[in-house]
N, CA, C and O atoms as a GROMACS GRO file, in nm:
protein
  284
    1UNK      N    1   0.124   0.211  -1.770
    1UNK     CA    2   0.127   0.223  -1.626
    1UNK      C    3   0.058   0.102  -1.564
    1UNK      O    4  -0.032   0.050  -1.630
    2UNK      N    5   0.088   0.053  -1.450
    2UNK     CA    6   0.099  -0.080  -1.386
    2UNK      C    7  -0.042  -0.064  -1.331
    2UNK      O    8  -0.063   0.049  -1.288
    3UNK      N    9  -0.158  -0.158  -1.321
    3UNK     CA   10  -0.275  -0.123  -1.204
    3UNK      C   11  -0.246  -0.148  -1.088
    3UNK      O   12  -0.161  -0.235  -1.068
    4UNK      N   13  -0.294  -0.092  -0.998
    4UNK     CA   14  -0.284  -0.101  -0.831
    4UNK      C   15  -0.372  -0.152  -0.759
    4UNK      O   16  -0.473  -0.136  -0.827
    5UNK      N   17  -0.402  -0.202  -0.668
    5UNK     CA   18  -0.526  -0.240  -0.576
    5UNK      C   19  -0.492  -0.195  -0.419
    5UNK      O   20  -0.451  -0.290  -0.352
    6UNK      N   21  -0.501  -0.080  -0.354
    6UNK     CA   22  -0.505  -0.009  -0.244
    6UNK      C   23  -0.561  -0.090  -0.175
    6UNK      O   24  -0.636  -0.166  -0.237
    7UNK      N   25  -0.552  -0.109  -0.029
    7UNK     CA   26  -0.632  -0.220   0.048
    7UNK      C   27  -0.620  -0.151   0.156
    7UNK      O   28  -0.526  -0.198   0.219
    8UNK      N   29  -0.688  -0.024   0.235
    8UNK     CA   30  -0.703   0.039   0.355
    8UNK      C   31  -0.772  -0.088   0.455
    8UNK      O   32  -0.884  -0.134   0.431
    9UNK      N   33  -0.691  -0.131   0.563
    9UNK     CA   34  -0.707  -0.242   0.604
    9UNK      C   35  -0.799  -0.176   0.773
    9UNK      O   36  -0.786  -0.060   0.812
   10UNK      N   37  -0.876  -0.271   0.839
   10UNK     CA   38  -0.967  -0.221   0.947
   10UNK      C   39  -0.850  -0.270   1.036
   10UNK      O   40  -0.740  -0.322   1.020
   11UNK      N   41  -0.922  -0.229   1.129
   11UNK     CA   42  -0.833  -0.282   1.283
   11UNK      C   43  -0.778  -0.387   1.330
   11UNK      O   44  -0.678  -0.378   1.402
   12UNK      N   45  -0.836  -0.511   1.295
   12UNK     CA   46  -0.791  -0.655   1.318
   12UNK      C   47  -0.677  -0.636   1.167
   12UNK      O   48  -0.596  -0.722   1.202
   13UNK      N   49  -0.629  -0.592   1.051
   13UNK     CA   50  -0.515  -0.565   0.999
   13UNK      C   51  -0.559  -0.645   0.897
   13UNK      O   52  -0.506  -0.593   0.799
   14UNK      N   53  -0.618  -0.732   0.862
   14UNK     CA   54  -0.661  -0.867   0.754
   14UNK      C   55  -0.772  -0.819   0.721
   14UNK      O   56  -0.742  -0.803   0.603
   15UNK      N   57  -0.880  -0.781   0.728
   15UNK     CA   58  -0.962  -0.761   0.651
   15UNK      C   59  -0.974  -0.577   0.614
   15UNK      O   60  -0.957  -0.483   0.691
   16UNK      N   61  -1.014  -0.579   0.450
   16UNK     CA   62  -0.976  -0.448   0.416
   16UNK      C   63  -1.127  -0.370   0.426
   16UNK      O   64  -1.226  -0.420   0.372
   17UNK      N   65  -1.130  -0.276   0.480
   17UNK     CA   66  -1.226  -0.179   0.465
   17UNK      C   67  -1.264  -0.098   0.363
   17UNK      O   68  -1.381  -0.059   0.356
   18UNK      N   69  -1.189  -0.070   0.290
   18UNK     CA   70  -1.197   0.003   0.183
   18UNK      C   71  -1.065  -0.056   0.060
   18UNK      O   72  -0.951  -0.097   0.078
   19UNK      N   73  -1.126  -0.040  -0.033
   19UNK     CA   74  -1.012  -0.071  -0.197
   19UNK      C   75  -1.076   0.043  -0.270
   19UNK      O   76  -1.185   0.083  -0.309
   20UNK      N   77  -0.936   0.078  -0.269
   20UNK     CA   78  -0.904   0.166  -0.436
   20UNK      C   79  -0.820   0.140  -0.531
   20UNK      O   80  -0.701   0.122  -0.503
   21UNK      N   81  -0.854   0.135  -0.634
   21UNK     CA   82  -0.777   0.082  -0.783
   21UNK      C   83  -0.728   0.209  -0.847
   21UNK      O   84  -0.801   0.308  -0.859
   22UNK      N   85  -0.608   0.205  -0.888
   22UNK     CA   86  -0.534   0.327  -0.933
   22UNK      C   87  -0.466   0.278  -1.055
   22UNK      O   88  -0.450   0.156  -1.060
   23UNK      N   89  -0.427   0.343  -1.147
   23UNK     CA   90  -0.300   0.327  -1.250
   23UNK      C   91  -0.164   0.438  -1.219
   23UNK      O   92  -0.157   0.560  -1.233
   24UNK      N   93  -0.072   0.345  -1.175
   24UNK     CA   94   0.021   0.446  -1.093
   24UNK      C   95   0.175   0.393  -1.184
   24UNK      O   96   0.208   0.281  -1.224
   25UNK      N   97   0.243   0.518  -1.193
   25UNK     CA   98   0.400   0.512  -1.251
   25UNK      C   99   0.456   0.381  -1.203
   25UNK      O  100   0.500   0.287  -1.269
   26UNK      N  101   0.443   0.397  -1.067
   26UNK     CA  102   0.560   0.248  -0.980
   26UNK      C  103   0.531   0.202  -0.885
   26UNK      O  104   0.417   0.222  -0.843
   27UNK      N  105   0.617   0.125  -0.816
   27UNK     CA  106   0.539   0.091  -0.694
   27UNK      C  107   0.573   0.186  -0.572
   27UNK      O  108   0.502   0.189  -0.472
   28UNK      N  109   0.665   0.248  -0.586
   28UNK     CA  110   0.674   0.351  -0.453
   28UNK      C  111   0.550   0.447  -0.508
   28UNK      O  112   0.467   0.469  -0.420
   29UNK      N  113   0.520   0.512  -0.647
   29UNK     CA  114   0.416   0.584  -0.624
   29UNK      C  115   0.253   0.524  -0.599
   29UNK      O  116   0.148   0.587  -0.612
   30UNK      N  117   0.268   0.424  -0.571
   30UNK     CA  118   0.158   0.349  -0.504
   30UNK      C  119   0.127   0.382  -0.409
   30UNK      O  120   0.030   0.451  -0.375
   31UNK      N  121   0.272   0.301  -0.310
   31UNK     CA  122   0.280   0.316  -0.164
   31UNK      C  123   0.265   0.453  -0.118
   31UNK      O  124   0.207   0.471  -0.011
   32UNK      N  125   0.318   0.571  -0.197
   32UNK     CA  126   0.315   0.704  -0.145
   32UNK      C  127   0.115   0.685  -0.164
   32UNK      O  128   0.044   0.671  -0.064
   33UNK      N  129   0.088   0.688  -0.233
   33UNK     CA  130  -0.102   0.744  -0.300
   33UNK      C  131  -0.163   0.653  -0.123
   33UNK      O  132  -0.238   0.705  -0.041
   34UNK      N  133  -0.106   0.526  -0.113
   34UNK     CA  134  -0.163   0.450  -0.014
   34UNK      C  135  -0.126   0.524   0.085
   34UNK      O  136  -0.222   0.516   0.161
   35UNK      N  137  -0.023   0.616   0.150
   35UNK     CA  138  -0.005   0.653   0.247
   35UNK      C  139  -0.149   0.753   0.287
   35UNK      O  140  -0.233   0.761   0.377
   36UNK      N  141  -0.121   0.809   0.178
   36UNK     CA  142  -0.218   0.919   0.184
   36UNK      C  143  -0.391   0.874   0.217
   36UNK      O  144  -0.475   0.927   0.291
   37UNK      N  145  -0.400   0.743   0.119
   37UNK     CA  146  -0.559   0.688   0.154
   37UNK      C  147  -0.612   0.659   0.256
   37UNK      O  148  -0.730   0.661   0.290
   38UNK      N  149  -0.505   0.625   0.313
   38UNK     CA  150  -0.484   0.563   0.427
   38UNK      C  151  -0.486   0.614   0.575
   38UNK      O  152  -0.513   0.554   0.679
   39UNK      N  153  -0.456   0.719   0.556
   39UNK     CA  154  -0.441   0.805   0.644
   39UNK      C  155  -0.381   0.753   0.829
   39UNK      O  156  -0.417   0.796   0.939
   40UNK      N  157  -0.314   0.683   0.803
   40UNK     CA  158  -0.226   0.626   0.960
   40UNK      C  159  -0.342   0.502   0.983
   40UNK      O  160  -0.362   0.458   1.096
   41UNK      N  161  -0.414   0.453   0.867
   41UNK     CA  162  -0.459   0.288   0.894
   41UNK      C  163  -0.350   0.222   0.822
   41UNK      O  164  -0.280   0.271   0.733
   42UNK      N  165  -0.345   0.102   0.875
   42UNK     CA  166  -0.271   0.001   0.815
   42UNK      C  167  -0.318  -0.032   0.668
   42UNK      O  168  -0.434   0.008   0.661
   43UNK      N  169  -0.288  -0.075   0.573
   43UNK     CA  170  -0.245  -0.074   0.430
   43UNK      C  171  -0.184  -0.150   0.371
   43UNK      O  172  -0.064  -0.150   0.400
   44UNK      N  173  -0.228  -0.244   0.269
   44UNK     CA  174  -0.176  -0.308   0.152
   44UNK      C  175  -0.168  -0.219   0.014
   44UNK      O  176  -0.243  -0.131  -0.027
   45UNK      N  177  -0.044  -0.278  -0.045
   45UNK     CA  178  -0.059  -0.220  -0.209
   45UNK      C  179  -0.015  -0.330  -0.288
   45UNK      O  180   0.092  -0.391  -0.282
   46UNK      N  181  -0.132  -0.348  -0.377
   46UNK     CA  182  -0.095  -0.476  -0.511
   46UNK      C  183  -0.099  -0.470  -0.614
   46UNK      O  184  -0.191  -0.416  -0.676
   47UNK      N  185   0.012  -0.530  -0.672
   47UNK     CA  186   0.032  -0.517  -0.809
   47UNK      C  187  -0.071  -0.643  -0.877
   47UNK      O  188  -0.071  -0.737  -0.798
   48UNK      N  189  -0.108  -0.655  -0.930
   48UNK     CA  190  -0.186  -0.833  -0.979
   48UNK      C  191  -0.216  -0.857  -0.904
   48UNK      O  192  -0.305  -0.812  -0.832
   49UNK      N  193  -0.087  -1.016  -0.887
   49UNK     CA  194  -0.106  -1.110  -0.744
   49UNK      C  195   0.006  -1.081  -0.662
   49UNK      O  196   0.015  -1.138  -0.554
   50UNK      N  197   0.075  -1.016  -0.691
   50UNK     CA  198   0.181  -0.955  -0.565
   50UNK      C  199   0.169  -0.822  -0.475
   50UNK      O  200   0.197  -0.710  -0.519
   51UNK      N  201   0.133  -0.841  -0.371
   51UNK     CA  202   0.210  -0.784  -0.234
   51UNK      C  203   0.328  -0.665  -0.237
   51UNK      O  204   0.439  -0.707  -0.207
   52UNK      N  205   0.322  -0.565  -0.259
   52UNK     CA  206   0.436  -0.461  -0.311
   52UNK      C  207   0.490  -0.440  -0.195
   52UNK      O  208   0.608  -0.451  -0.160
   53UNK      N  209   0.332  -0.387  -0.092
   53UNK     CA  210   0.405  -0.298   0.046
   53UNK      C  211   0.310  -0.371   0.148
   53UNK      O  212   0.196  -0.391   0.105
   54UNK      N  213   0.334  -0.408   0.261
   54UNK     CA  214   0.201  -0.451   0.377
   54UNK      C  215   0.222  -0.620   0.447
   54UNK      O  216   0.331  -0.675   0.430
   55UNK      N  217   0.156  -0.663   0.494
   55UNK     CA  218   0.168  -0.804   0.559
   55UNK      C  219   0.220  -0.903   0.450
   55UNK      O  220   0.324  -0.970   0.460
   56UNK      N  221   0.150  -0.903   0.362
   56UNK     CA  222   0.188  -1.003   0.276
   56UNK      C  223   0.330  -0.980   0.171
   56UNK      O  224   0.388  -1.049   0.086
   57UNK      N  225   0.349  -0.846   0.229
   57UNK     CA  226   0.461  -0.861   0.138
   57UNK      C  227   0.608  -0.859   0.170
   57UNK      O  228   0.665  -0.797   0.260
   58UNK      N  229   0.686  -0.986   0.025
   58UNK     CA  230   0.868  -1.015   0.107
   58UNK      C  231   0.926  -0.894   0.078
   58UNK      O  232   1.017  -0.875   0.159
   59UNK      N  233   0.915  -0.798  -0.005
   59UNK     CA  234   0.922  -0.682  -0.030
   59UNK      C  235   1.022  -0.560   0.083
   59UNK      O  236   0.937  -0.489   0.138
   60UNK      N  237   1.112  -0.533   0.114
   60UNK     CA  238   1.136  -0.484   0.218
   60UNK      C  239   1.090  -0.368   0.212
   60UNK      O  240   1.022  -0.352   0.110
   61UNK      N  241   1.101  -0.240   0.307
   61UNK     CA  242   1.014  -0.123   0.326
   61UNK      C  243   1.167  -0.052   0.229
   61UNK      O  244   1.286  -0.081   0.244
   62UNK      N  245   1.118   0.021   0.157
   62UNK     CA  246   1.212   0.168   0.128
   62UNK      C  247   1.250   0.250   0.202
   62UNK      O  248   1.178   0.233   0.300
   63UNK      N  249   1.348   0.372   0.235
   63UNK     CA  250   1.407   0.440   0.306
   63UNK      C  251   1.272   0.530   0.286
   63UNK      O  252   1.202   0.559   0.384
   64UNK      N  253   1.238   0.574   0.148
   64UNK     CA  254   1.123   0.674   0.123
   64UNK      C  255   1.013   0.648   0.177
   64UNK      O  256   0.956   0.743   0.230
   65UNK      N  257   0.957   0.535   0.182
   65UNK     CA  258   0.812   0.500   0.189
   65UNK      C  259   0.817   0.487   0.359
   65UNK      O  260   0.711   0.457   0.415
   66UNK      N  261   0.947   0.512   0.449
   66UNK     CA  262   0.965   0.453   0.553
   66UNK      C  263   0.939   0.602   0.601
   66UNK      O  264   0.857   0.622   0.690
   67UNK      N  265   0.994   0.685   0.555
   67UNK     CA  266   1.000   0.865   0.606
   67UNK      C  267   0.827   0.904   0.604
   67UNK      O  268   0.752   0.958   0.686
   68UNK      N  269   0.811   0.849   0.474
   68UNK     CA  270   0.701   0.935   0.480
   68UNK      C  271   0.529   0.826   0.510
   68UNK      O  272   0.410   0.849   0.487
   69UNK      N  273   0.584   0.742   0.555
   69UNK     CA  274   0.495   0.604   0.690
   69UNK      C  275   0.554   0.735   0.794
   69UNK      O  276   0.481   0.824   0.749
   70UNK      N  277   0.609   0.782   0.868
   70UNK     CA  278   0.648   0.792   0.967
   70UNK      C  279   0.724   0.776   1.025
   70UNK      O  280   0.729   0.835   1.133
   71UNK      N  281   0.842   0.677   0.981
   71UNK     CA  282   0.908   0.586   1.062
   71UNK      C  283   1.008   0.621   1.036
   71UNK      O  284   1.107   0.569   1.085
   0.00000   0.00000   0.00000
């Protein structure tokens, strides 16, 4: 299983307030665990050195991860 780096991001959106490190199946079950950490703050999820879900990433949003963001 892949490691994760959760990045619950503060208000200005760039700097993270909180990190949690997970070992997760994939990257949607990342993004789902981040939804949840997250709780309607903005949010990064990383694999290594890549950007899965969040600002930095080319990554487009999923239909799933888009329902259950809210959107």
């Amino acid at each position: 299983m892949p490691d994760y780096e959760i990045r619950v991001l503060n208000d200005d959106r760039y700097s993270a307030a909180t990190i949690h490190e997970r070992s997760l199946m994939d990257d949607e079950a990342a993004i789902h665990a981040a939804i949840r950490l997250a709780a309607g703050a903005p949010f990064e999820v990383w694999r290594d050195l890549d950007c899965v879900y969040g600002l930095a990433s080319a990554r487009p949003l999923t239909h799933g991860a888009l329902l259950a963001a809210g959107g």
